[in-house]
C-alpha positions as CSV (number, residue, x, y, z in Angstrom):
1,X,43.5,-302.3,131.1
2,X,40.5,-300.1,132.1
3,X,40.6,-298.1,134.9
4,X,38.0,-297.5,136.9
5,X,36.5,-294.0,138.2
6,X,35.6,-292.5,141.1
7,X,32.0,-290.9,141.9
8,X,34.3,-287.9,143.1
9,X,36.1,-287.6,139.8
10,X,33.2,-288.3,137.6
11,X,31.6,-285.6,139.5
12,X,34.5,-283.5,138.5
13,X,34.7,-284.3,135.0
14,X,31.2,-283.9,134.9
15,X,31.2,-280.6,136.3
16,X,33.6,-279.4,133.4
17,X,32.6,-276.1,131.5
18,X,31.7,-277.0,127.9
19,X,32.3,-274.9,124.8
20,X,29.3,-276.5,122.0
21,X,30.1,-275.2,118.8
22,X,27.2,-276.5,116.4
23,X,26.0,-276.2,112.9
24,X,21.9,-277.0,113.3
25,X,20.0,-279.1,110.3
26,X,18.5,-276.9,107.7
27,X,14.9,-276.1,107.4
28,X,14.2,-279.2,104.5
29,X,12.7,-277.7,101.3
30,X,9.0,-278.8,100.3
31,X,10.5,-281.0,97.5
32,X,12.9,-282.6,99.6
33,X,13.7,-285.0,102.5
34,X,16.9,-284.2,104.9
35,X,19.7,-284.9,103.4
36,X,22.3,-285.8,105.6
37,X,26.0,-283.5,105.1
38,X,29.0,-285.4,104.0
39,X,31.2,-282.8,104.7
40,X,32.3,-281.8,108.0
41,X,32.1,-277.7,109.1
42,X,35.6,-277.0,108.5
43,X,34.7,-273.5,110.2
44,X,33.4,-275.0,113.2
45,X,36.7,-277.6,113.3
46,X,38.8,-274.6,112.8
47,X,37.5,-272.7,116.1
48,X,37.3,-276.3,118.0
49,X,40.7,-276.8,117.2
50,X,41.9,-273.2,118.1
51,X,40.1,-273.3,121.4
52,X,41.4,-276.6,122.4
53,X,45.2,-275.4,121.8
54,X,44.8,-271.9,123.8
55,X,42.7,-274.3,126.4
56,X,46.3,-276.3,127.1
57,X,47.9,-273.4,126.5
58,X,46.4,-271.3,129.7
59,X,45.6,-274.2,131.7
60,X,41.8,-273.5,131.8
61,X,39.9,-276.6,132.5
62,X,36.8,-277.0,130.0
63,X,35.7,-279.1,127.1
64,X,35.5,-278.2,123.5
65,X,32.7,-280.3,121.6
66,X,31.3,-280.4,118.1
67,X,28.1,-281.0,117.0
68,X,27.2,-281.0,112.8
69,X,22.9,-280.9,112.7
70,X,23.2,-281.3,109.0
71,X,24.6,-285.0,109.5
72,X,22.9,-286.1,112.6
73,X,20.0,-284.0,112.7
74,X,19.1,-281.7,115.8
75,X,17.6,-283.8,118.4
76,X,20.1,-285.1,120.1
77,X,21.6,-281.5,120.7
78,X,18.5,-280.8,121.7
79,X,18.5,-283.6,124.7
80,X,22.5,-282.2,125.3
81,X,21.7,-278.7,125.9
82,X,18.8,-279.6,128.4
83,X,20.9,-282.7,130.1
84,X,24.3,-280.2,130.1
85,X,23.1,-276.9,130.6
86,X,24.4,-276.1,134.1
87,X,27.6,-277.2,132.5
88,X,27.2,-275.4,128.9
89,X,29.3,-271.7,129.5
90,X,29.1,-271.1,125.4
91,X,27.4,-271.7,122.3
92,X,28.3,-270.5,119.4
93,X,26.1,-271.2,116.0
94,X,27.0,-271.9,112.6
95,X,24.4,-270.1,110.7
96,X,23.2,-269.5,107.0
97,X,20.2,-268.8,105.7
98,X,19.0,-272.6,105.2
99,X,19.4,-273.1,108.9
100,X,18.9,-270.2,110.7
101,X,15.4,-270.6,111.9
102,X,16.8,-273.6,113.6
103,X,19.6,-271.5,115.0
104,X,17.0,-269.1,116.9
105,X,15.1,-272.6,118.0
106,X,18.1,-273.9,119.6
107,X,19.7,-270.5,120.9
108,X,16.0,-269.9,122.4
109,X,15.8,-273.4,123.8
110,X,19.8,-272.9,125.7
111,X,18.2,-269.9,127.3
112,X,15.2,-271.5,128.4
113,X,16.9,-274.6,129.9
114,X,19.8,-271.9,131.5
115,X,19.6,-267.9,131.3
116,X,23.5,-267.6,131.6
117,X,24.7,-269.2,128.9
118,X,25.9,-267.4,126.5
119,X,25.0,-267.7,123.0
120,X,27.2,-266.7,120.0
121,X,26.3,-266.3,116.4
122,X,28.3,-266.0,112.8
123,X,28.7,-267.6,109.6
124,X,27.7,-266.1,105.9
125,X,23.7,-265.3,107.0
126,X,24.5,-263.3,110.4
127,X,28.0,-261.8,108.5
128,X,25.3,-260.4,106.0
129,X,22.4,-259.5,108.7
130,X,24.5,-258.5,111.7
131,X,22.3,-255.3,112.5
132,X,18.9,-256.8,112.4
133,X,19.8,-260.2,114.0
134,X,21.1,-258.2,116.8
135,X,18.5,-255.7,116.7
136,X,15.4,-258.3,116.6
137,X,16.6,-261.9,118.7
138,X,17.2,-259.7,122.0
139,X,17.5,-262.3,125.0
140,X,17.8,-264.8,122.0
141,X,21.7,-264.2,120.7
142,X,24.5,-262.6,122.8
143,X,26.6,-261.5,120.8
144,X,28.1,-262.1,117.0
145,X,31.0,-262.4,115.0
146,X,30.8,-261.5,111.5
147,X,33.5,-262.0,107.9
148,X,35.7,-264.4,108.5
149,X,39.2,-263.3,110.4
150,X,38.1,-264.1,113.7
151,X,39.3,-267.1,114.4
152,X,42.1,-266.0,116.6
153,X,39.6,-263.4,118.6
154,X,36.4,-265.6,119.2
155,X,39.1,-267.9,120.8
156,X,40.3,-265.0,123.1
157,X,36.9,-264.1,124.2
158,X,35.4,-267.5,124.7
159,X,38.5,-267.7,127.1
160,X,37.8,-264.4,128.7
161,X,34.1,-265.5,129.5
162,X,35.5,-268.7,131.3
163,X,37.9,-267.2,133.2
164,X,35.9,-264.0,133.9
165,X,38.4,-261.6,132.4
166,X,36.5,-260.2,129.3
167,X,38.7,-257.3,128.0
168,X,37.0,-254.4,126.6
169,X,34.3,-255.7,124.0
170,X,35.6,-253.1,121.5
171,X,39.1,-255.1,121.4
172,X,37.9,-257.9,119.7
173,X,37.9,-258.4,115.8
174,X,35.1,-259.6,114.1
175,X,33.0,-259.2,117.1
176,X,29.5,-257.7,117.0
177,X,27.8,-256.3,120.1
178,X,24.9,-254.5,121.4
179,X,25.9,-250.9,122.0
180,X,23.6,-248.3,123.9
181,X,26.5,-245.5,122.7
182,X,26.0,-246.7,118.7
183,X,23.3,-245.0,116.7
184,X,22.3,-248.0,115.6
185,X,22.4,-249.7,119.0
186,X,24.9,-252.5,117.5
187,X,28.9,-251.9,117.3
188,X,30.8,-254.0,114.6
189,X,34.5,-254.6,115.6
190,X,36.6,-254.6,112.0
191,X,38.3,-258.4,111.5
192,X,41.9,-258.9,111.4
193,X,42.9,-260.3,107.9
194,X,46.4,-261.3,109.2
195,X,44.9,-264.4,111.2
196,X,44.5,-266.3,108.3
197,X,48.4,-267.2,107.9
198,X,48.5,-268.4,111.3
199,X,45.7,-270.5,111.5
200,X,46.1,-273.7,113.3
201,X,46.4,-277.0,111.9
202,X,42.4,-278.9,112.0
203,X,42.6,-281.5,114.6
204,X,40.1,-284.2,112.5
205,X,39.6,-286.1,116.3
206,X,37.5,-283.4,118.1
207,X,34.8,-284.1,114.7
208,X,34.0,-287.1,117.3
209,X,34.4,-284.9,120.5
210,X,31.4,-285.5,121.6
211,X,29.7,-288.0,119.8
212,X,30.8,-290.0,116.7
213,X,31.0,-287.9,113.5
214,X,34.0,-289.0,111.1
215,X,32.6,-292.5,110.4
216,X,29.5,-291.0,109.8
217,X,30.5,-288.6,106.9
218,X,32.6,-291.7,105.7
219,X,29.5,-293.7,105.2
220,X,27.4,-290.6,103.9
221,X,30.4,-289.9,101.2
222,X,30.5,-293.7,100.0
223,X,27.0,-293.5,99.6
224,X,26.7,-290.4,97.3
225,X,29.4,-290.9,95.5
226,X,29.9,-294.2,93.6
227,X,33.8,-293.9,92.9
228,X,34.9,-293.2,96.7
229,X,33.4,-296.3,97.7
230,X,34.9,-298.4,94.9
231,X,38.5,-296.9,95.6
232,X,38.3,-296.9,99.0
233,X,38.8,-292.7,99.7
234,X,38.6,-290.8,102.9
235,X,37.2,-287.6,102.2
236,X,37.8,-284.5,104.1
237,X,38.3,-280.9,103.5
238,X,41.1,-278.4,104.1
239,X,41.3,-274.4,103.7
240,X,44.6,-273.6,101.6
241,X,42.9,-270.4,100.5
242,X,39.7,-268.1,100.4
243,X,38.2,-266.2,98.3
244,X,37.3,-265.5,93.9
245,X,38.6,-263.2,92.0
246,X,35.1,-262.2,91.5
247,X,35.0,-260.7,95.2
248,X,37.6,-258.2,94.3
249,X,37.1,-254.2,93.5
250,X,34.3,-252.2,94.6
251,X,31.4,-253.3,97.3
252,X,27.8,-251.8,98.2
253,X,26.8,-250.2,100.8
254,X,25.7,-254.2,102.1
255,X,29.2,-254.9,101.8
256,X,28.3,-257.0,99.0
257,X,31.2,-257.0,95.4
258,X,29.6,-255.9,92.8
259,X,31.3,-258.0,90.5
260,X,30.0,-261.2,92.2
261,X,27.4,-263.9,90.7
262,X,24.1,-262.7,91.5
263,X,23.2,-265.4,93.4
264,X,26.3,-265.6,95.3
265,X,26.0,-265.3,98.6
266,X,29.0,-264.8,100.3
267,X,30.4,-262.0,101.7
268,X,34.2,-261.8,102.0
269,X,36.4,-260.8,105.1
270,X,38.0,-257.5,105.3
271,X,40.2,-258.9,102.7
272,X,38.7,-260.1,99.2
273,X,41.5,-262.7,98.8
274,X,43.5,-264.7,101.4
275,X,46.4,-267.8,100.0
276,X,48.9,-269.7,102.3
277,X,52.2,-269.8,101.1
278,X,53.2,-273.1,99.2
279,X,55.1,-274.3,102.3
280,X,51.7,-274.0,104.4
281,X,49.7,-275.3,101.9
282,X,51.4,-278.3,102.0
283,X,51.8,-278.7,105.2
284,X,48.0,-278.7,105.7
285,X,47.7,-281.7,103.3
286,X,49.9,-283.2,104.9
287,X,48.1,-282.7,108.1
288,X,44.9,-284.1,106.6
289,X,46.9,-286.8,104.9
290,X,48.7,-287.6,108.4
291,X,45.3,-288.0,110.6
292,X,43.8,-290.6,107.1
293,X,42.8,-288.3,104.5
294,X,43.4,-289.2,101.2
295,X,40.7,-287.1,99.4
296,X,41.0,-283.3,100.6
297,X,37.9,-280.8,99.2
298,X,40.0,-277.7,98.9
299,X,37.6,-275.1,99.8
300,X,38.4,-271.8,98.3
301,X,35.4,-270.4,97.1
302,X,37.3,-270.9,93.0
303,X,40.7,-272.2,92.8
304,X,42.5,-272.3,89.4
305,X,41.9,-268.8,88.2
306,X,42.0,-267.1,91.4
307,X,44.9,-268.9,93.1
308,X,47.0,-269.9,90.1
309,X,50.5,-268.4,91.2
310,X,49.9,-270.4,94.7
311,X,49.1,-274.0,92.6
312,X,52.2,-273.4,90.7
313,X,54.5,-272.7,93.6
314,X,53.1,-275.7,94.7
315,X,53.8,-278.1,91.7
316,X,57.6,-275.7,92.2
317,X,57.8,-276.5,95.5
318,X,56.3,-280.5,96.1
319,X,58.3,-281.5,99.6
320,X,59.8,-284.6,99.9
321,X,57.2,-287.1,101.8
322,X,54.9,-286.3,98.8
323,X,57.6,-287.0,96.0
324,X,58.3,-290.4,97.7
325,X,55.0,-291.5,97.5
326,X,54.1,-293.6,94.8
327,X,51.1,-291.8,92.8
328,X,48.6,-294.0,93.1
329,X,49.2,-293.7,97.2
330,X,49.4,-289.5,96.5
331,X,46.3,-287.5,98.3
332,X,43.7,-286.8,95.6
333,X,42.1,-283.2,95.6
334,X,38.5,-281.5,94.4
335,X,37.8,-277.6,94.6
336,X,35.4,-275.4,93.2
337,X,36.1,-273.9,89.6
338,X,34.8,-271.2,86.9
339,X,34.1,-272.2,83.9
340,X,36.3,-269.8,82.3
341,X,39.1,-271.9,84.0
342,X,39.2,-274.2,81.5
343,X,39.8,-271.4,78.4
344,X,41.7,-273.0,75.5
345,X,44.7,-270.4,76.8
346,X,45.1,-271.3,80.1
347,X,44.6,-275.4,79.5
348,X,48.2,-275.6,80.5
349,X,47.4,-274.9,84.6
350,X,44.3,-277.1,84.5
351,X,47.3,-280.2,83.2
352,X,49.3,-278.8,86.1
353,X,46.4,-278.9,88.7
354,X,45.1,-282.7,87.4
355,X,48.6,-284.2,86.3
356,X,51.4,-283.1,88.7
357,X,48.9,-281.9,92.3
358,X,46.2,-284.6,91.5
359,X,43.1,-282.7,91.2
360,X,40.2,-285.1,89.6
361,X,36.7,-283.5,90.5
362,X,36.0,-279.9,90.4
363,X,32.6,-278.5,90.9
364,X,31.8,-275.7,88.6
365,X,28.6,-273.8,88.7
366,X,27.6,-274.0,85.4
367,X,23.9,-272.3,85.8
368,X,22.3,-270.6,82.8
369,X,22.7,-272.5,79.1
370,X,22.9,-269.6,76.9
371,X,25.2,-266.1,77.1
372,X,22.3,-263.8,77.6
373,X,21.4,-265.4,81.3
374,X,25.0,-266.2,82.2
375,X,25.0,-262.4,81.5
376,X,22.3,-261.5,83.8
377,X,23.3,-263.7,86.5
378,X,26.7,-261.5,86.5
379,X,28.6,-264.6,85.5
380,X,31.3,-262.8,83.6
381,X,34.9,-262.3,84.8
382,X,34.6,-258.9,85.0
383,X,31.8,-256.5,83.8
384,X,33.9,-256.1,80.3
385,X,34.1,-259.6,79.9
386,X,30.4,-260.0,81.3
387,X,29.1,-257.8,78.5
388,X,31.3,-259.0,75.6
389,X,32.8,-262.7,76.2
390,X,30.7,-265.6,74.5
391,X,29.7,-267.0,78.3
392,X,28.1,-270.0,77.1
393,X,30.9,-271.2,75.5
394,X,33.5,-270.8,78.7
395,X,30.6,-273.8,79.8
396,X,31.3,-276.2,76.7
397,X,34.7,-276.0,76.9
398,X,34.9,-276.7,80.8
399,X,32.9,-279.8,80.4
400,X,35.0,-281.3,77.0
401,X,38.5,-280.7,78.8
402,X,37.4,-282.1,82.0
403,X,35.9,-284.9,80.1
404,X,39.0,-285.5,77.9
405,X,41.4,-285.7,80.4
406,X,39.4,-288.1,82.6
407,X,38.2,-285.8,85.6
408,X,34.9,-285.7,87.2
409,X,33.0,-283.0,87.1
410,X,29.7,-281.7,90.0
411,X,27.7,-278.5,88.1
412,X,25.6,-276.3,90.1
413,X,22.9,-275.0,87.6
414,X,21.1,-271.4,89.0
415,X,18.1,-271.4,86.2
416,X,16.2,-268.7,87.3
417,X,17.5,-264.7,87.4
418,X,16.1,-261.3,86.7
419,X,14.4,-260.8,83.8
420,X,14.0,-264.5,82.6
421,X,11.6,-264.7,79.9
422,X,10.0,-268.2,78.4
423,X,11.8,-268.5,75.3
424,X,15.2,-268.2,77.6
425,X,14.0,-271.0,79.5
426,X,13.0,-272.8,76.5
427,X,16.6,-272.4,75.0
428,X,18.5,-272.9,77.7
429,X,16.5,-276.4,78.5
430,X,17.4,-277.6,75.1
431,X,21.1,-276.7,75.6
432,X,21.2,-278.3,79.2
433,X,19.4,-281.6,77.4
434,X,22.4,-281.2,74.4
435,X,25.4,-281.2,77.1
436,X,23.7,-284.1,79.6
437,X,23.3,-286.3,76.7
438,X,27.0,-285.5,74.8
439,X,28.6,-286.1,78.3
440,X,26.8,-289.0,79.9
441,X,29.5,-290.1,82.0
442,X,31.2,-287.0,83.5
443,X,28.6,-285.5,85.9
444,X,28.9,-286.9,89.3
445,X,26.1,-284.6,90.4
446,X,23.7,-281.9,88.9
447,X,21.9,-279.5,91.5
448,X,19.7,-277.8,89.0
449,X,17.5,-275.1,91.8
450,X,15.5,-271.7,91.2
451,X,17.3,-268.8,92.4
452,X,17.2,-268.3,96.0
453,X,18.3,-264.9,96.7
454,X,19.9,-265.3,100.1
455,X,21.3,-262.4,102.3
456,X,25.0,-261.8,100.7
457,X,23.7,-261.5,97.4
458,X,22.8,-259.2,94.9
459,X,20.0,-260.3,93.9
460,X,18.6,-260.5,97.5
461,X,19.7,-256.5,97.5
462,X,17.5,-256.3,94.8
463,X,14.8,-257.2,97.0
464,X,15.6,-254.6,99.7
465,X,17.3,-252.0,98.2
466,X,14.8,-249.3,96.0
467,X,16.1,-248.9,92.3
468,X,18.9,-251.4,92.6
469,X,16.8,-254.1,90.4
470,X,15.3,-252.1,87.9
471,X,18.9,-250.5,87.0
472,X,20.4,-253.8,86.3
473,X,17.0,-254.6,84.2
474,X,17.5,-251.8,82.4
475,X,21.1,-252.3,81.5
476,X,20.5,-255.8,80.7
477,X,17.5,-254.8,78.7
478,X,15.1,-257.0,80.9
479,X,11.9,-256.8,82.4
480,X,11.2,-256.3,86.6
481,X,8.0,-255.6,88.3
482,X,8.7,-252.3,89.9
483,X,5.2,-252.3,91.8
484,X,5.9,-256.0,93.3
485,X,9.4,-254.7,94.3
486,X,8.5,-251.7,96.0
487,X,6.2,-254.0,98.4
488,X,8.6,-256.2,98.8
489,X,11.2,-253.6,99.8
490,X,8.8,-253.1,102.4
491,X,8.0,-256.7,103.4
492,X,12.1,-257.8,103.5
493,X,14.2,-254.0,105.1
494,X,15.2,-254.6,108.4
495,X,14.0,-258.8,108.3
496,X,16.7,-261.9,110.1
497,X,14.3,-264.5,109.6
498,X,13.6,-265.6,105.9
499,X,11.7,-268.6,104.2
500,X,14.0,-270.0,101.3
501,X,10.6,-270.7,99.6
502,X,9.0,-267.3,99.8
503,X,12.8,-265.5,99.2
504,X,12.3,-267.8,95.5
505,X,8.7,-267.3,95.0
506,X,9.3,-263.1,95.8
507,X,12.4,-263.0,93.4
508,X,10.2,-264.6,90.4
509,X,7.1,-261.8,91.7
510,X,9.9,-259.0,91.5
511,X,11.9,-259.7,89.3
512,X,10.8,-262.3,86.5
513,X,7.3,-260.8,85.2
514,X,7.2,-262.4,82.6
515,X,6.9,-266.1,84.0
516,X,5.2,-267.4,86.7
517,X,6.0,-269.2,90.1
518,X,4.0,-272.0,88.5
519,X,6.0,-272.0,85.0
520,X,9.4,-271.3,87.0
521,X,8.4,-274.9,88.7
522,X,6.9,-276.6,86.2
523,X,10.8,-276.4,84.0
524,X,12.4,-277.3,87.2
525,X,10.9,-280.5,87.5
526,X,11.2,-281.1,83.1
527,X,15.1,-280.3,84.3
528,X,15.3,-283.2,87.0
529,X,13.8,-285.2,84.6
530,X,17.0,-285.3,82.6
């Protein structure tokens, strides 16, 4: 039976605070259309869910809602904002680089439509920009929280700011502030690594808390991928750990490893590495499984090499509810992988991860096709193994032993990085041709792009930062344009708002002399091709 409502309590519930927490669309590249996400933000679910616990918990009256731009698109959020604002108390954006211009658009447009709401920023591009997004989109953002521990304290002080008891700014983790007292005008508040172990458990319901978004992804997931519509998976994604093993040891003065990928672009918390116990880890598949999930995209940034002594507690430790569960009714799993994973000494764990925790699709990022560029991109282990290992062949092996034992495998291919020279592209283009055409039937998706080199990463440091890309040149034995760079150190110190397209066509400018933008392009597109 439906009850009806009142005008009074519809004027009540109406009148509501709301908390929007919303990932905007990215800016679409020239070469293609929006493409919707079929992944939900498992950040943004994280806080939702965190807020709406220490919401029951206090007994403060407001709404938590999520909003994902990268599956719907931003115009309905747009109308929301406008037809809510009276109502909206805080915003808080999801922002890399991809998306940030459309983060400033919508911030800009909440202040417009109602000066005292309060927007906050964080996520990987504001984590790596802090200073100058704070510094340049005055009256635009409010405040930040940078790295990834602050969970716990962005839930504290979205309570404060409803109830009106804001502790001392300072007393917050993770948060980021304007500070007249700060010589650079912005204070940084360190994060708390401890939060990670007590994160809450994802509630998957607030995805449609306020308007429908699980169904949604469903559909978008059964489209892309053949194989989840045939066998009739849910797909969802769950946080059991965070972090590479690449993000350990020394960092830059950006905060930046320098042992990570060049391209990489994410900055880790105040602590390189962060695993859940066995126990936990289960118990948040189970909690995926429970609310009817029975695909889960672990999302540790690499799994098997990083987090091997959690996977085998796990296969140690399997709890009774899975054990009971005939396999074919089991929760599969995906995650990210290195290459180097897959070594012929370590094929042991990878049977452990596919045949006893039912891993079948890993994405690995396979990027350049010969040992010299997977060396300049930084791809090695560490920097002995960067300058000695055979690189290239960690990428043959991954794709025969995923192949031979039946998985599925998604390669991310990076084909541009400092110092690339025609007869690289040339060779690696004949290997990428050899390994599509011996393995016809095990890539579920190939992303081949030009390097981008978003804020996070080295090789957008090298952009920025005098010297920085003609040392690695020189070490690598590679050619940079020193007089391009030192413009563009110019054009990019002290910059928030960035055009993926330019960042690609400066980077080839800098630090590829001896190709072109229009060469760089023209083997893109003979890539797709394949």
């Amino acid at each position: 039976m439906v009850m009806s409502t009142s005008g009074a309590d519809r004027a009540r519930l109406d009148a509501t605070p709301q908390i929007l927490l919303v990932n905007p669309a990215s800016t679409a590249s020239s070469h293609k259309t929006f493409e919707p996400n079929i992944y939900p933000n498992l950040g943004l679910l994280t806080l939702a869910t965190s807020l709406q616990c220490a919401l029951r918990r206090s007994n403060v009256d407001a709404k938590v809602l999520y909003y994902d731009g990268a599956l719907l698109g931003d115009d309905f959020i747009h109308s929301h904002i406008a037809q809510n604002a009276d109502r909206l108390a805080v915003i808080g954006y999801s922002a890399y680089t991809l998306n940030y211009g459309a983060c400033i658009s919508l911030a800009r447009h909440a202040k417009d439509c109602n000066a005292s709401i309060v927007n906050v920023i964080g996520n990987d591009h504001f984590s790596a920009l802090y200073q100058e997004v704070m510094t340049r989109q005055q009256g635009v953002f409010d405040y930040g929280f940078c790295g990834n521990d602050v969970v716990e304290r962005f839930t504290e002080f979205v309570l404060g700011i409803l109830t009106g008891n804001i502790a001392k700014l300072n007393s917050y983790p993770g948060l980021v502030f304007r500070d007249s007292q700060s010589d650079s005008g912005v204070t940084r508040c360190p994060e708390n690594p401890a939060e990670f172990s007590r994160l809450p458990l994802p509630d998957y319901s607030l995805l449609d808390s306020l308007v429908p978004h699980a169904d949604q992804y469903h559909r978008e997931q059964r489209a892309f991928y053949a194989y989840v519509r045939e066998e009739g998976l849910r797909m969802t994604v769950i946080e059991i750990a965070r972090g590479c093993l690449k993000f350990s040891g020394r960092r830059n003065e950006s905060g930046i490893p320098l042992n990570a990928c060049d391209f990489c672009g994410i900055i880790p918390g105040g602590k390189a590495l962060s695993g859940q116990n066995a126990q936990r880890a289960w118990e948040i598949i189970r909690n995926a499984f429970d609310q009817g999930y029975n695909y889960l995209f672990v999302t540790a940034d690499e799994l098997p090499s990083t987090f091997w002594p959690l996977l085998r507690n796990m296969a140690d430790q399997m709890p009774d509810w899975y054990r009971d569960l005939k396999p074919a009714d089991r929760p599969r799993m995906m995650c990210y992988a290195r290459a180097d994973a897959f070594r012929e000494r370590v094929q042991d764990r990878i049977d452990v991860l596919m045949n006893t925790l039912g891993f079948d699709h890993f994405f690995v990022g396979l990027d350049g096709f010969s040992s010299i560029s997977l060396r300049a991109m930084n791809k090695g282990i560490n920097r002995l193994a960067n300058d000695t290992d055979d690189l290239l062949h960690h990428n043959l092996v991954a794709c025969r032993e995923i192949a031979r034992r039946g998985g599925k495998l998604s390669a991310g291919a990076v084909i541009t990085h400092i110092g690339i020279t025609p007869e690289m592209l040339e060779t690696n283009y004949r290997m990428m041709r050899q390994i599509v055409r011996q393995y016809p039937r095990l890539f579920m998706e190939l992303d081949f792009e030009l390097l981008c080199p978003i804020p996070g990463s080295l090789a957008f440091d090298y952009l920025r930062r005098p010297g920085m890309a003609r040392a690695r040149a020189d070490a690598l034995g590679l050619n940079v344009d020193d007089r391009s760079l030192e413009e563009l150190h110019s054009k990019y110190r002290g910059k928030d708002e960035l055009d993926p397209q330019e960042l690609t066509r400066d980077f080839i400018l800098g630090c590829c002399p001896d190709i072109t933008v229009e060469m760089a392009h023209e083997y893109l597109h003979r890539i797709r091709q394949l």
